[in-house]
SEGU-527464 format. One record per residue: residue in one letter; x, y, z of N, C-alpha, C in turn. Coordinates in nm, 4 decimals. Layout:
# SEGU-527464
SITE resn     n_xx     n_yy     n_zz    ca_xx    ca_yy    ca_zz     c_xx     c_yy     c_zz
SITE    A        X        Y        Z        X        Y        Z        X        Y        Z
...
//
This chain:
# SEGU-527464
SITE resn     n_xx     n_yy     n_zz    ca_xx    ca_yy    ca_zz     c_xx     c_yy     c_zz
SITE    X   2.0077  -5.4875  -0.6306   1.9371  -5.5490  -0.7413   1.9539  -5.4596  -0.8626
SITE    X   2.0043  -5.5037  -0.9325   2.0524  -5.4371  -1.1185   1.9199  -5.4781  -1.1604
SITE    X   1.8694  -5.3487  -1.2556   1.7880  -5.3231  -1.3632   1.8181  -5.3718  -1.4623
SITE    X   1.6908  -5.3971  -1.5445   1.7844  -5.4560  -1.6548   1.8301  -5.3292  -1.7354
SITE    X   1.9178  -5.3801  -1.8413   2.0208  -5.2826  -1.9657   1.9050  -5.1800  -2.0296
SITE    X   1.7786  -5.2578  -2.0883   1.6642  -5.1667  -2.1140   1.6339  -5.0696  -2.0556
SITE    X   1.6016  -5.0516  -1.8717   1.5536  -4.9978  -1.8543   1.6620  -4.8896  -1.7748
SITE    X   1.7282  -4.8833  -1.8437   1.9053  -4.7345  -1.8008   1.8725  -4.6254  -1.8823
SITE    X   1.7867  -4.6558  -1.9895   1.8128  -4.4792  -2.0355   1.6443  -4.4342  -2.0560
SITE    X   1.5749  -4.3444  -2.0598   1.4509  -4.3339  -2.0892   1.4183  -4.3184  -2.2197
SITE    X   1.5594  -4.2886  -2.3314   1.5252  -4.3374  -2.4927   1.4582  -4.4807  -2.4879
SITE    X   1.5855  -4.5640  -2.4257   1.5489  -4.7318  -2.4673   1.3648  -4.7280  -2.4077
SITE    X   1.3740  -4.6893  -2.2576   1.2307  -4.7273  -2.2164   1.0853  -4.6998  -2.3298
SITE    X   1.1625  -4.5456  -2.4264   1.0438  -4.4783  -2.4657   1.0544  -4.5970  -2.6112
SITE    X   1.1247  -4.6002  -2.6377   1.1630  -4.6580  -2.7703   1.0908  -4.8505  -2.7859
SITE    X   1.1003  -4.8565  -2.7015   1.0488  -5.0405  -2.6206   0.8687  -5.0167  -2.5955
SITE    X   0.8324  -4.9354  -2.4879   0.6938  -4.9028  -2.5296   0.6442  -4.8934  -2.6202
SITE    X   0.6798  -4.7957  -2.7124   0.6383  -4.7455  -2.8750   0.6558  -4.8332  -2.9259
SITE    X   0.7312  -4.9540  -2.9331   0.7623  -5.1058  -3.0477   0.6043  -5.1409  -2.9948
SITE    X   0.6168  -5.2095  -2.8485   0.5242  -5.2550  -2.8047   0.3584  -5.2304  -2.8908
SITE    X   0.3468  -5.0833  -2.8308   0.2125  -5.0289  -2.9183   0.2057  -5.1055  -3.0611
SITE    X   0.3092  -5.0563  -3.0949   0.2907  -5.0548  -3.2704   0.2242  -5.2265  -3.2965
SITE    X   0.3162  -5.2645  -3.2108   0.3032  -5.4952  -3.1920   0.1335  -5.4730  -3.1760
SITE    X   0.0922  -5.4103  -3.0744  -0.0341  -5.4395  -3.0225  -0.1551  -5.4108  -3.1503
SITE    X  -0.1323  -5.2667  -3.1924  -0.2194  -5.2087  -3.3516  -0.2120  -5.3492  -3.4306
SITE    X  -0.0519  -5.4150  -3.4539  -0.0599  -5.4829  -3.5943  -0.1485  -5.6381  -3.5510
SITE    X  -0.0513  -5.6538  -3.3835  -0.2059  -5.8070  -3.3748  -0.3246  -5.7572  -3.3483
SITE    X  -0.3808  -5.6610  -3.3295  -0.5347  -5.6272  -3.2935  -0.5425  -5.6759  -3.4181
SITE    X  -0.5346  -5.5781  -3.4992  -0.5496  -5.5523  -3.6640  -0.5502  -5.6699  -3.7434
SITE    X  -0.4691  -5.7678  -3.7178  -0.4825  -5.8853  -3.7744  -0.5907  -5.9958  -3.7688
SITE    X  -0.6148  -5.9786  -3.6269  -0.7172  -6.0780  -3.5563  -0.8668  -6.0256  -3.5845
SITE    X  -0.8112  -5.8933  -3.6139  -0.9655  -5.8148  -3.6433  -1.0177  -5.8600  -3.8029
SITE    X  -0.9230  -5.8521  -3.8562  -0.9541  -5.8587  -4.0411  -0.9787  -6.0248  -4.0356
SITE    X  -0.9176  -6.0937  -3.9677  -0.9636  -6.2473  -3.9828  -1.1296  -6.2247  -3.9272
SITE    X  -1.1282  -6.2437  -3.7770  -1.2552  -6.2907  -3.7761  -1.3711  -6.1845  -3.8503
SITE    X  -1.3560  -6.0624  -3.8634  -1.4257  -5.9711  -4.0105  -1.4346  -6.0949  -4.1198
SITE    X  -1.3745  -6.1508  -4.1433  -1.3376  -6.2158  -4.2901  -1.4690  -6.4032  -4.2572
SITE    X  -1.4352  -6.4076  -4.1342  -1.5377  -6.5168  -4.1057  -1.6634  -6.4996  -4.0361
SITE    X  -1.6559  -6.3762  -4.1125  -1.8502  -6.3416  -4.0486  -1.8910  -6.3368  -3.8972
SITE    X  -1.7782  -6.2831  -3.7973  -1.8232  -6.2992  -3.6184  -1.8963  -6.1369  -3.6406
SITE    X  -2.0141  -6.1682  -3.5568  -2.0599  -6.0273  -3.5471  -1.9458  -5.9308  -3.4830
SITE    X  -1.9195  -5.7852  -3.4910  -1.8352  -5.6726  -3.3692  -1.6760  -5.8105  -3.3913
SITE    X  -1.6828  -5.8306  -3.5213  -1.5677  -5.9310  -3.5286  -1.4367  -5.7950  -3.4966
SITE    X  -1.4500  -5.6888  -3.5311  -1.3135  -5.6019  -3.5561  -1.3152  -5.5375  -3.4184
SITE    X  -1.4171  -5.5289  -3.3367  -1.3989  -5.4768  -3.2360  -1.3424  -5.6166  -3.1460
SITE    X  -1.3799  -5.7046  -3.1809  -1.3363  -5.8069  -3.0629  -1.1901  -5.8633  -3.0529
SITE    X  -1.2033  -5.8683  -3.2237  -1.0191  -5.9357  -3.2781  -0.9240  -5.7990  -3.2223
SITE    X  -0.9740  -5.6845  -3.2349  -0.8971  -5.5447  -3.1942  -0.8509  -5.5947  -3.0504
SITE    X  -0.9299  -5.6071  -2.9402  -0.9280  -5.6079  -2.8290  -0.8339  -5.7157  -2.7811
SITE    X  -0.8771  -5.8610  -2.8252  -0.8207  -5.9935  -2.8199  -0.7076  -5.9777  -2.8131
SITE    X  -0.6878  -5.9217  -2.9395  -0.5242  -5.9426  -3.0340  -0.4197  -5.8456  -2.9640
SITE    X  -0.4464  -5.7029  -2.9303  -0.4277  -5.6645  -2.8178  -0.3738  -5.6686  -2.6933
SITE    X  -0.4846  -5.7340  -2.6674  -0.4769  -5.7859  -2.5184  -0.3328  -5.8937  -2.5318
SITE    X  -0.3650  -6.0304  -2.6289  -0.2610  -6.1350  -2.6094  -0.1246  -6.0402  -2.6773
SITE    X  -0.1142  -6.0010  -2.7850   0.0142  -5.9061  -2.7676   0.0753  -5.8300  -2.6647
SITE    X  -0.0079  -5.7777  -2.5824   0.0717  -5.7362  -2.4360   0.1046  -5.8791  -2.3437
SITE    X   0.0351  -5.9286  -2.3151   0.0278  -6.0502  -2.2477   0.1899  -6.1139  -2.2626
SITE    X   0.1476  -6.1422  -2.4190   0.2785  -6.2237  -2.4389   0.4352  -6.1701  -2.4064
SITE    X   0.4119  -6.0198  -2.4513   0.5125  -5.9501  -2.4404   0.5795  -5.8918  -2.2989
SITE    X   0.4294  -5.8771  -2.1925   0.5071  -5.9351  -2.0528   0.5483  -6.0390  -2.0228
SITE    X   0.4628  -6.1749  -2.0452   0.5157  -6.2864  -2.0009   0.7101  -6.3219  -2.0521
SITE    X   0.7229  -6.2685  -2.1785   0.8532  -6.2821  -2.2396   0.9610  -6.1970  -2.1892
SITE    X   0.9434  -6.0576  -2.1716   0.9668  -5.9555  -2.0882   0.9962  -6.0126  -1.9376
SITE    X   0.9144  -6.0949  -1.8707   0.9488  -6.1348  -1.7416   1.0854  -6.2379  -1.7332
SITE    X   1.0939  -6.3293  -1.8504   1.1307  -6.4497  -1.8039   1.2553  -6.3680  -1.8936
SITE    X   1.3041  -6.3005  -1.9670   1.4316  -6.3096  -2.0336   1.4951  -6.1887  -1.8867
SITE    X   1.4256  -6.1117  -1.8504   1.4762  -6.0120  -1.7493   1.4460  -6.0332  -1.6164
SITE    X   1.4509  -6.1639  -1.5764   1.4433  -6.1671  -1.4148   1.4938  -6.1212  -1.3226
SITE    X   1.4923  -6.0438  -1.2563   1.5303  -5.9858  -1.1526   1.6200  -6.0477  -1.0420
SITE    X   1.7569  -6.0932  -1.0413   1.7945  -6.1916  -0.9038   1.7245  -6.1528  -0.7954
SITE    X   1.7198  -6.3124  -0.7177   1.6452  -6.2838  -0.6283   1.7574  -6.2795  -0.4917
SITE    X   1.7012  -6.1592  -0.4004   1.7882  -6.1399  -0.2470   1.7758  -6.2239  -0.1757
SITE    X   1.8382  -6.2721  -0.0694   1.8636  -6.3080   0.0072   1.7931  -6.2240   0.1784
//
């Protein structure tokens, strides 16, 4: 079973995490200043978390399906 191309050198690995993060800060951050902006109480703590959260989410779910693993026999 081949790895994918990403995960051959530990630059690419470190370099792909660190995007990741940065993705996760800018949707927390976004989701945070909206609902801040529509009056949710702990709006920046929640949009932080949310936004977060679905930025990883998405980025495994996308991560899974472009790098599937063949399957053995």
């Amino acid at each position: 079973m081949a790895a994918p191309s990403i995960e051959d050198t530990f630059v690419a690995r470190l370099f792909l995490g660190l995007l990741v993060i940065a993705a996760m800060f800018a949707g927390g951050g976004a989701l945070a200043q909206v609902l801040l902006a529509l009056g949710v109480p702990f709006g920046d703590w929640i949009g932080a978390g949310v936004g977060a959260l679905a930025v990883f989410l998405g980025f495994a779910v996308l991560y899974n399906r472009l790098f599937e693993a063949p399957e053995t026999a």
